[in-house]
mmCIF entry with sequence, helices, sheets and N, C-alpha, C, O atoms, coordinates in Angstrom:
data_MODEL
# 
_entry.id   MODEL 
# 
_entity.id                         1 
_entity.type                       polymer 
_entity.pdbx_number_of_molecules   1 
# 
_entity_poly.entity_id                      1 
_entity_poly.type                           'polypeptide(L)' 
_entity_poly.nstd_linkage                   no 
_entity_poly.nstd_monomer                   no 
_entity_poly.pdbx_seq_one_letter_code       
;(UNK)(UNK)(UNK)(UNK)(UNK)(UNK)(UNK)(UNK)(UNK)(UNK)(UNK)(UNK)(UNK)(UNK)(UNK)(UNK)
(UNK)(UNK)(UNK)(UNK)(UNK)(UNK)(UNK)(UNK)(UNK)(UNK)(UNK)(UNK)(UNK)(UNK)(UNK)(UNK)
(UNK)(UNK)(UNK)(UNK)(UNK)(UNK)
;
_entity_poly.pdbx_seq_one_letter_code_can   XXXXXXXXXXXXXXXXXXXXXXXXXXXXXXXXXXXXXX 
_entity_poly.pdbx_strand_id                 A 
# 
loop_
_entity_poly_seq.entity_id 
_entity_poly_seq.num 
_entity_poly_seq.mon_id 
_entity_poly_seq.hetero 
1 1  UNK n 
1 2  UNK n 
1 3  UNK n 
1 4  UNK n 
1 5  UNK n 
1 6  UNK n 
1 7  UNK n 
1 8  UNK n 
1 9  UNK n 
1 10 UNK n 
1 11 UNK n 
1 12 UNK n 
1 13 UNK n 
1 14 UNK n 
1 15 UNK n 
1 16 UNK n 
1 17 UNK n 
1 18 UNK n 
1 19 UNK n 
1 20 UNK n 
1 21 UNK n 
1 22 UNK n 
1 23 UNK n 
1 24 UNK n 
1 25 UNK n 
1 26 UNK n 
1 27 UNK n 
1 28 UNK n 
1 29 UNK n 
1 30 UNK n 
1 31 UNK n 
1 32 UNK n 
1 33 UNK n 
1 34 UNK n 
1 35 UNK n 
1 36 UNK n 
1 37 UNK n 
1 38 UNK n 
# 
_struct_asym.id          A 
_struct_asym.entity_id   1 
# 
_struct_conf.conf_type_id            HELX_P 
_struct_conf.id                      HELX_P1 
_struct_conf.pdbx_PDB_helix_id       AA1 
_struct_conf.beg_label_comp_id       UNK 
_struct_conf.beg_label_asym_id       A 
_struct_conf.beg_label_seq_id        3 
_struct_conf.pdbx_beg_PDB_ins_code   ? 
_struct_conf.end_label_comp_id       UNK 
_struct_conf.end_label_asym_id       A 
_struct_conf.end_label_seq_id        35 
_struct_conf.pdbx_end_PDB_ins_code   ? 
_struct_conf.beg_auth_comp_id        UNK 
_struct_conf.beg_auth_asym_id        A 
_struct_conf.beg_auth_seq_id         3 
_struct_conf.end_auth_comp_id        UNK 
_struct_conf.end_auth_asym_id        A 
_struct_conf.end_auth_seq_id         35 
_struct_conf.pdbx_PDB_helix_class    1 
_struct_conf.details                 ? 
_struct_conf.pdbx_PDB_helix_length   33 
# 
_struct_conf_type.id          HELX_P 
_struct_conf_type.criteria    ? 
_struct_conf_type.reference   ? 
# 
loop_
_atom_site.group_PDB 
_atom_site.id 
_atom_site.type_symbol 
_atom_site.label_atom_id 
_atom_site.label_alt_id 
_atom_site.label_comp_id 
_atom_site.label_asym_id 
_atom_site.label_entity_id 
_atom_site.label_seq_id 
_atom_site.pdbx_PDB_ins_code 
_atom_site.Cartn_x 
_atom_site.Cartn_y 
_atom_site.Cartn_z 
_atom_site.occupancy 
_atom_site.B_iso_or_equiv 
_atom_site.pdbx_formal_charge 
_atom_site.auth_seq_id 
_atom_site.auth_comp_id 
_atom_site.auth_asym_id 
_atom_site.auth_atom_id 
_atom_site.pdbx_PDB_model_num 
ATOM 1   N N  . UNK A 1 1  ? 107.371 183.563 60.342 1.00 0.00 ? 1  UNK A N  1 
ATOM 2   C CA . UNK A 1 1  ? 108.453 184.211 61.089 1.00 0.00 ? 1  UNK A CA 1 
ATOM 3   C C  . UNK A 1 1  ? 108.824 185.536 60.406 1.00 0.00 ? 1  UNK A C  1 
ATOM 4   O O  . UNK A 1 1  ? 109.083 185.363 59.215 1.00 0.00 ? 1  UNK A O  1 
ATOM 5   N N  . UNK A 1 2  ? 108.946 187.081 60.908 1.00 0.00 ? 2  UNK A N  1 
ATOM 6   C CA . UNK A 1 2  ? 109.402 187.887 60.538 1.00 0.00 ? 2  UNK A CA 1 
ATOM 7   C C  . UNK A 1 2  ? 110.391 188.388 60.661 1.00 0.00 ? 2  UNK A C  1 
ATOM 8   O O  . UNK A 1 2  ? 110.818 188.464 61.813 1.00 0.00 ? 2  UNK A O  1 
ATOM 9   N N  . UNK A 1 3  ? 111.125 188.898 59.665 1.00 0.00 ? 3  UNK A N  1 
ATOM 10  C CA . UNK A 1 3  ? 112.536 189.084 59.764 1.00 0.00 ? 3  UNK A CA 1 
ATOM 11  C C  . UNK A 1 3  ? 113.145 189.660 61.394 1.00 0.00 ? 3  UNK A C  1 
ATOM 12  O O  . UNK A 1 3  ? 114.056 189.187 62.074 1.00 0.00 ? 3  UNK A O  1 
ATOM 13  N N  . UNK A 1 4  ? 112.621 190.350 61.555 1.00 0.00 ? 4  UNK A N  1 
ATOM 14  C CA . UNK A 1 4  ? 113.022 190.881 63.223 1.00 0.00 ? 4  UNK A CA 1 
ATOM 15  C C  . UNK A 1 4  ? 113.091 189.209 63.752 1.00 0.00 ? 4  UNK A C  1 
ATOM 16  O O  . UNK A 1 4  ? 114.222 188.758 63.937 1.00 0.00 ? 4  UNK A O  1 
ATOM 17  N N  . UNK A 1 5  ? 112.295 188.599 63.915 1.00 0.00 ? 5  UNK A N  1 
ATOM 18  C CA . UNK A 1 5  ? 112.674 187.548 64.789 1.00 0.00 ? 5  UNK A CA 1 
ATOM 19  C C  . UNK A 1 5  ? 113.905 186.516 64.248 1.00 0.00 ? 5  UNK A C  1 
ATOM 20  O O  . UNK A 1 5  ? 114.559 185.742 64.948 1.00 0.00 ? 5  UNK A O  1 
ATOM 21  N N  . UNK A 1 6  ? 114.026 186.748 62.743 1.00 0.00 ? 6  UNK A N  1 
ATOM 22  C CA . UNK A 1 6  ? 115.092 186.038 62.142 1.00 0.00 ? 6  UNK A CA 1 
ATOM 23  C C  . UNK A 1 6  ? 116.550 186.533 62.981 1.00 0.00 ? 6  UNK A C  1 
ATOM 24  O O  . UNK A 1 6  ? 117.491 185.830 63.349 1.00 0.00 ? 6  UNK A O  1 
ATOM 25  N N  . UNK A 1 7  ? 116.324 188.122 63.133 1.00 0.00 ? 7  UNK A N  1 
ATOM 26  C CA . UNK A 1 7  ? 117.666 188.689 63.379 1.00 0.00 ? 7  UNK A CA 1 
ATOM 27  C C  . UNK A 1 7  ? 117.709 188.130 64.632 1.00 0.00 ? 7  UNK A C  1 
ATOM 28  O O  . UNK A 1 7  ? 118.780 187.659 65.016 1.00 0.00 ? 7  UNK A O  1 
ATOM 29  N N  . UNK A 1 8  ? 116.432 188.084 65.565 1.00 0.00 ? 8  UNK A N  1 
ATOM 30  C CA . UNK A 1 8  ? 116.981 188.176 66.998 1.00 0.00 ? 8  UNK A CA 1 
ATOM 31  C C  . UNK A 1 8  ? 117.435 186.646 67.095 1.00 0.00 ? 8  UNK A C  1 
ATOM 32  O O  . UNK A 1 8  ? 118.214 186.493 68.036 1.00 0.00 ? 8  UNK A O  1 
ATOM 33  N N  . UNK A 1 9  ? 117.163 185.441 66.372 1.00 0.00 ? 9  UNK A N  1 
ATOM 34  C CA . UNK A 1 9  ? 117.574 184.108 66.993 1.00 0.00 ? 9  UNK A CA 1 
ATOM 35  C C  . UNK A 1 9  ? 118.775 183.924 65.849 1.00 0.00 ? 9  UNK A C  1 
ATOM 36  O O  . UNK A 1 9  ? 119.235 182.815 66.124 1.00 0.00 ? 9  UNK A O  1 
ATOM 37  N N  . UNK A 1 10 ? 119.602 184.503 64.578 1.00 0.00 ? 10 UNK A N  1 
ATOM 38  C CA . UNK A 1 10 ? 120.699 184.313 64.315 1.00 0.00 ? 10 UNK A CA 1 
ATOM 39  C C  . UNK A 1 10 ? 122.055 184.227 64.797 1.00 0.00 ? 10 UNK A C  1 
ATOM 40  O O  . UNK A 1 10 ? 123.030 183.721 64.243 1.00 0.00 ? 10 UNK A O  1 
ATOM 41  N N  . UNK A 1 11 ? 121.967 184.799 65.914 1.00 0.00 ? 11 UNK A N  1 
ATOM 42  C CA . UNK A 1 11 ? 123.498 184.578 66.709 1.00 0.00 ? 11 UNK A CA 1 
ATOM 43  C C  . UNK A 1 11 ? 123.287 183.376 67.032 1.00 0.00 ? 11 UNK A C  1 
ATOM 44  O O  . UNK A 1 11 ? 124.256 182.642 66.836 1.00 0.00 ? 11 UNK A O  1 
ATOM 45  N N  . UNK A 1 12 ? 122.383 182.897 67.456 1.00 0.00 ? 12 UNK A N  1 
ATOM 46  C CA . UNK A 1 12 ? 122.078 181.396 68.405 1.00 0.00 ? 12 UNK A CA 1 
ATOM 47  C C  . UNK A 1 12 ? 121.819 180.052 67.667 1.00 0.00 ? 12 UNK A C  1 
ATOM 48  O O  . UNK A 1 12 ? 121.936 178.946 68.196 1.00 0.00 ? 12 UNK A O  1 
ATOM 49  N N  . UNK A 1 13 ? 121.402 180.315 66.206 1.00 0.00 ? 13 UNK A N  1 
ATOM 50  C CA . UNK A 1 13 ? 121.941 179.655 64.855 1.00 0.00 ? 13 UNK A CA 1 
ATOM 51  C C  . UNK A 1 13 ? 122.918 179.427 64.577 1.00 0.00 ? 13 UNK A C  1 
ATOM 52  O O  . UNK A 1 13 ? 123.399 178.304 64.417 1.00 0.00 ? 13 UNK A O  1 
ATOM 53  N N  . UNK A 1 14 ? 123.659 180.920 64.402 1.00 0.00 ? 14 UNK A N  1 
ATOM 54  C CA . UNK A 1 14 ? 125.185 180.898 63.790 1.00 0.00 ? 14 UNK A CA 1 
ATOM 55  C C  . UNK A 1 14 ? 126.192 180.394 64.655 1.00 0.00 ? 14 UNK A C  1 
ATOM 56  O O  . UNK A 1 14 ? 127.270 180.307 64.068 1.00 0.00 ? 14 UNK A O  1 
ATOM 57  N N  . UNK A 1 15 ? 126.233 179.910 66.236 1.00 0.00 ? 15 UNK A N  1 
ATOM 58  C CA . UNK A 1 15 ? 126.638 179.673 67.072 1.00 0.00 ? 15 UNK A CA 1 
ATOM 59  C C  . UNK A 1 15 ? 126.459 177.737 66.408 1.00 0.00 ? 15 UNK A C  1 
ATOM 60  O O  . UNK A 1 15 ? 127.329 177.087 65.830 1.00 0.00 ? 15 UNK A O  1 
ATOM 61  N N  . UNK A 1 16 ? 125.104 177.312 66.763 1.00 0.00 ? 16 UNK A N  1 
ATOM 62  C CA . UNK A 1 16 ? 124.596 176.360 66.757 1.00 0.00 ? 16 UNK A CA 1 
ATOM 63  C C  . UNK A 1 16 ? 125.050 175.579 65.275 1.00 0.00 ? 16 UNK A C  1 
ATOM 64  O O  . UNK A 1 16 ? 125.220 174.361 65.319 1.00 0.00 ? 16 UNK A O  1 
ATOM 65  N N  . UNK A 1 17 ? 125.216 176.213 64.141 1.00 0.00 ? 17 UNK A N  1 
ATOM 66  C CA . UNK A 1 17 ? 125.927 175.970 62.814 1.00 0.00 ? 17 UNK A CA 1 
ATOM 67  C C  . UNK A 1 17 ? 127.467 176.016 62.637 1.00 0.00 ? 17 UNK A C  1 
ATOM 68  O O  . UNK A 1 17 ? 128.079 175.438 61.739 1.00 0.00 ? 17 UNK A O  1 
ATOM 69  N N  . UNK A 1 18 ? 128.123 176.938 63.815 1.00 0.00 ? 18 UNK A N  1 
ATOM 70  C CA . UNK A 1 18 ? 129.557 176.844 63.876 1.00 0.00 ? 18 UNK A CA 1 
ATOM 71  C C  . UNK A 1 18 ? 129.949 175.318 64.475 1.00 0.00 ? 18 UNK A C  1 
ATOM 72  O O  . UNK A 1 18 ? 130.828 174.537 64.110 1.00 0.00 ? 18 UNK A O  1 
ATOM 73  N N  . UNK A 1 19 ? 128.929 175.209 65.554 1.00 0.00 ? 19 UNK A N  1 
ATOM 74  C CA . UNK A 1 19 ? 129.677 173.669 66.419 1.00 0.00 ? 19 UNK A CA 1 
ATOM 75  C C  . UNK A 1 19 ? 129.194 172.787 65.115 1.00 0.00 ? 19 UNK A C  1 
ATOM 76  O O  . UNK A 1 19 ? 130.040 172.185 64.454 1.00 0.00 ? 19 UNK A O  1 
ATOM 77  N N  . UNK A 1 20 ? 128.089 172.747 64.845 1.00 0.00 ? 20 UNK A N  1 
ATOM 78  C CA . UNK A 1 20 ? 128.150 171.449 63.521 1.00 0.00 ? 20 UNK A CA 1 
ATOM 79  C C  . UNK A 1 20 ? 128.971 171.351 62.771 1.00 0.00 ? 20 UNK A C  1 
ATOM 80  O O  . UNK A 1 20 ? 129.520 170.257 62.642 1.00 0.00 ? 20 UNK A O  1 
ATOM 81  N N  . UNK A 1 21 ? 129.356 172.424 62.016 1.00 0.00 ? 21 UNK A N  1 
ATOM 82  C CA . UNK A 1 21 ? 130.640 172.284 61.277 1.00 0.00 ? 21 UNK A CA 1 
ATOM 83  C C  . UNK A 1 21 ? 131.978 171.860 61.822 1.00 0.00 ? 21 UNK A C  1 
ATOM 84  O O  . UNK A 1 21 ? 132.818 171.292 61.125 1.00 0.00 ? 21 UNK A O  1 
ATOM 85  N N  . UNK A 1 22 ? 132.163 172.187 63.220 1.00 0.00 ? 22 UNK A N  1 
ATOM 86  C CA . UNK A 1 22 ? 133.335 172.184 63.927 1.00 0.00 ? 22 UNK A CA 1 
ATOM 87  C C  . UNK A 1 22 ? 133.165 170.351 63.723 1.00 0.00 ? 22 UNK A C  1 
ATOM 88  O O  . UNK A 1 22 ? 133.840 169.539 63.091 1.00 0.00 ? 22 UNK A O  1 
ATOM 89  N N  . UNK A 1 23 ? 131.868 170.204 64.631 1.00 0.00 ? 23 UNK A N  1 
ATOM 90  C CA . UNK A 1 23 ? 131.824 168.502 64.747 1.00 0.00 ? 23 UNK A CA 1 
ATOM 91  C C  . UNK A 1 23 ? 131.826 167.720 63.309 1.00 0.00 ? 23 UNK A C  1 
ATOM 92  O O  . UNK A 1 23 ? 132.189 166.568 63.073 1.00 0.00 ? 23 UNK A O  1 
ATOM 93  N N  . UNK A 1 24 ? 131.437 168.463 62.648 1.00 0.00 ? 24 UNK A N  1 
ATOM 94  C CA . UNK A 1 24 ? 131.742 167.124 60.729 1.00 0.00 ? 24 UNK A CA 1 
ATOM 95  C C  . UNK A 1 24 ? 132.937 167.368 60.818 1.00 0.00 ? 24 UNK A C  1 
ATOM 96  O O  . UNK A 1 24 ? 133.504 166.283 60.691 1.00 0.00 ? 24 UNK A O  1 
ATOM 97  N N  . UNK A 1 25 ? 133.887 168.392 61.006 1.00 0.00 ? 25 UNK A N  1 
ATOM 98  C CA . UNK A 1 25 ? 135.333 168.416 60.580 1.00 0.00 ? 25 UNK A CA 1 
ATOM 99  C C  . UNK A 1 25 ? 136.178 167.491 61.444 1.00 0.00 ? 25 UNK A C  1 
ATOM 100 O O  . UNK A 1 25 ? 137.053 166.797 60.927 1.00 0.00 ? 25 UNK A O  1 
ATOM 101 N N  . UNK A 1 26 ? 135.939 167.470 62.714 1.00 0.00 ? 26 UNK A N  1 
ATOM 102 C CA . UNK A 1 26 ? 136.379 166.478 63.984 1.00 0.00 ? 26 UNK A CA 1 
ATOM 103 C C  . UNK A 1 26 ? 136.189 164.744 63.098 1.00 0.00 ? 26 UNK A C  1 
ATOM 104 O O  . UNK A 1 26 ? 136.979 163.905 62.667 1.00 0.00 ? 26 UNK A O  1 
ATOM 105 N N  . UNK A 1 27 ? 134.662 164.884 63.176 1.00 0.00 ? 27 UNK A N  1 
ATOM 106 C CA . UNK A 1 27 ? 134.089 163.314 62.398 1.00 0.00 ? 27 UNK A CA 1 
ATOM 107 C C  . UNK A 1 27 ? 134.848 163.228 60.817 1.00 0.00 ? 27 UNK A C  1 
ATOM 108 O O  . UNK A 1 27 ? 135.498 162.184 60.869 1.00 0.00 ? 27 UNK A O  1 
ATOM 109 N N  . UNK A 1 28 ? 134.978 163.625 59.945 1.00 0.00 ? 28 UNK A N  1 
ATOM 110 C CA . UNK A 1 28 ? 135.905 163.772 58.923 1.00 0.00 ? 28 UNK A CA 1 
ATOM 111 C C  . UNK A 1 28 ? 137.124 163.376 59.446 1.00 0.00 ? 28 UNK A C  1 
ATOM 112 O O  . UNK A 1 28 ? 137.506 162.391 58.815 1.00 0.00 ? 28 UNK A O  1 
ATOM 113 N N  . UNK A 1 29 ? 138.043 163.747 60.459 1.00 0.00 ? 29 UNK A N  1 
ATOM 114 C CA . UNK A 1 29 ? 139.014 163.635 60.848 1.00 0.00 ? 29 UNK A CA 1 
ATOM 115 C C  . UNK A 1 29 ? 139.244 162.236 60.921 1.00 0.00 ? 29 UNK A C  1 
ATOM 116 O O  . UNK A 1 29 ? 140.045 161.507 60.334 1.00 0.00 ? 29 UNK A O  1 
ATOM 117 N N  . UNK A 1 30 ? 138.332 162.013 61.803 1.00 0.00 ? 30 UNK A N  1 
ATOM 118 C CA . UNK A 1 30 ? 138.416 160.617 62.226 1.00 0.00 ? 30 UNK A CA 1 
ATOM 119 C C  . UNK A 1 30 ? 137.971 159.117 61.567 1.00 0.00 ? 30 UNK A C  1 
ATOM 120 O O  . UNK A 1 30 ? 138.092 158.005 62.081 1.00 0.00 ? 30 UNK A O  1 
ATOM 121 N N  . UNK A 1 31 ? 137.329 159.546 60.042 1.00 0.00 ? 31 UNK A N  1 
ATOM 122 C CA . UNK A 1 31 ? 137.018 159.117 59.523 1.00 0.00 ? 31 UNK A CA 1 
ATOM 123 C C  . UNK A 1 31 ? 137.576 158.572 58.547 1.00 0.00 ? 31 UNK A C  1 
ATOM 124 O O  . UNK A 1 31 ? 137.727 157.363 58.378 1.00 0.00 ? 31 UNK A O  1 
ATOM 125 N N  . UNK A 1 32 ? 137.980 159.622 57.710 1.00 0.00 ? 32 UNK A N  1 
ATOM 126 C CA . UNK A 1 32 ? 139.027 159.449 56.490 1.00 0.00 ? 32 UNK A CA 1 
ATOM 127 C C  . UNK A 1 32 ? 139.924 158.387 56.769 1.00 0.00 ? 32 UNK A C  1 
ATOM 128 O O  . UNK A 1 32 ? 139.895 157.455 55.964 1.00 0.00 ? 32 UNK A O  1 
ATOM 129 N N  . UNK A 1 33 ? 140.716 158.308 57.721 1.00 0.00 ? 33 UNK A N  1 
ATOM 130 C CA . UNK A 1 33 ? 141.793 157.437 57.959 1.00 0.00 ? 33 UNK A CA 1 
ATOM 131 C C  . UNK A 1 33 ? 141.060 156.097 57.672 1.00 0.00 ? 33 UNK A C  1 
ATOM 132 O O  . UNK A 1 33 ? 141.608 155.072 57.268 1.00 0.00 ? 33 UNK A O  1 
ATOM 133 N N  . UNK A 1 34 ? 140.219 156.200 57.844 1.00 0.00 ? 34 UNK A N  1 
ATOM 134 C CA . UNK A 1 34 ? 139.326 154.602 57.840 1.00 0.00 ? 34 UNK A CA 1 
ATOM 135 C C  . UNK A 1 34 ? 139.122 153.882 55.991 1.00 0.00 ? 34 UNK A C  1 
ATOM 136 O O  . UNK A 1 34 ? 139.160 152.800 55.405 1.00 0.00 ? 34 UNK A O  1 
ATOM 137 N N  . UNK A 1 35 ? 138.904 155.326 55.712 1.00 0.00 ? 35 UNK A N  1 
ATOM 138 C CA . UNK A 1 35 ? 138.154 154.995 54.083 1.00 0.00 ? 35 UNK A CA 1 
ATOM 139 C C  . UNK A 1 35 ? 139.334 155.252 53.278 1.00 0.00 ? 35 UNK A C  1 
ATOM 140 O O  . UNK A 1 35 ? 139.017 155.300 52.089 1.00 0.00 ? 35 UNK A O  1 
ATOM 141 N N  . UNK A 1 36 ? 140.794 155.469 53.507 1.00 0.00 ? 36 UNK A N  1 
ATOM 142 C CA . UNK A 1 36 ? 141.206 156.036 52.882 1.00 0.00 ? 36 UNK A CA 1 
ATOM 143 C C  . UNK A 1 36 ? 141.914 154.812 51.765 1.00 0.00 ? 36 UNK A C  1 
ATOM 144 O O  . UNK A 1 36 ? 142.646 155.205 50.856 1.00 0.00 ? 36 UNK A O  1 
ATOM 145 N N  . UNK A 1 37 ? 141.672 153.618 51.907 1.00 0.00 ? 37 UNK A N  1 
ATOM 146 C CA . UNK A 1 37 ? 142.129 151.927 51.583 1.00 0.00 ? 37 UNK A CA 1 
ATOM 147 C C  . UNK A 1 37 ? 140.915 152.233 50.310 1.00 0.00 ? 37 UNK A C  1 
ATOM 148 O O  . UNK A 1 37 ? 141.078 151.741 49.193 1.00 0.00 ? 37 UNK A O  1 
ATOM 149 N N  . UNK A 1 38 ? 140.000 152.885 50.554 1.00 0.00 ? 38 UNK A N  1 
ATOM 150 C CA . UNK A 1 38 ? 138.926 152.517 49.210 1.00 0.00 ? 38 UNK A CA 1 
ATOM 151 C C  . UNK A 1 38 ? 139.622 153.155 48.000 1.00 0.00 ? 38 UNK A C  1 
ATOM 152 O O  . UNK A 1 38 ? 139.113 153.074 46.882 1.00 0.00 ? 38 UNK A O  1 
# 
């Protein structure tokens, strides 16, 4: 892969890496409350 093609599919990464993070922080959310007895 050459950098030109790195640039052209990074928005669509950085998009695609924002919702993952969004979704562990959601799942974290909902999680913790569970483990928080350990």
């Amino acid at each position: 892969m050459t950098s030109e093609q790195l640039e052209q599919s990074s928005p669509q990464l950085e998009a695609r890496v924002a919702t993952l993070e969004a979704e562990l922080a959601h799942m974290k959310q909902l999680l913790l409350p569970q483990f928080s007895h350990f």
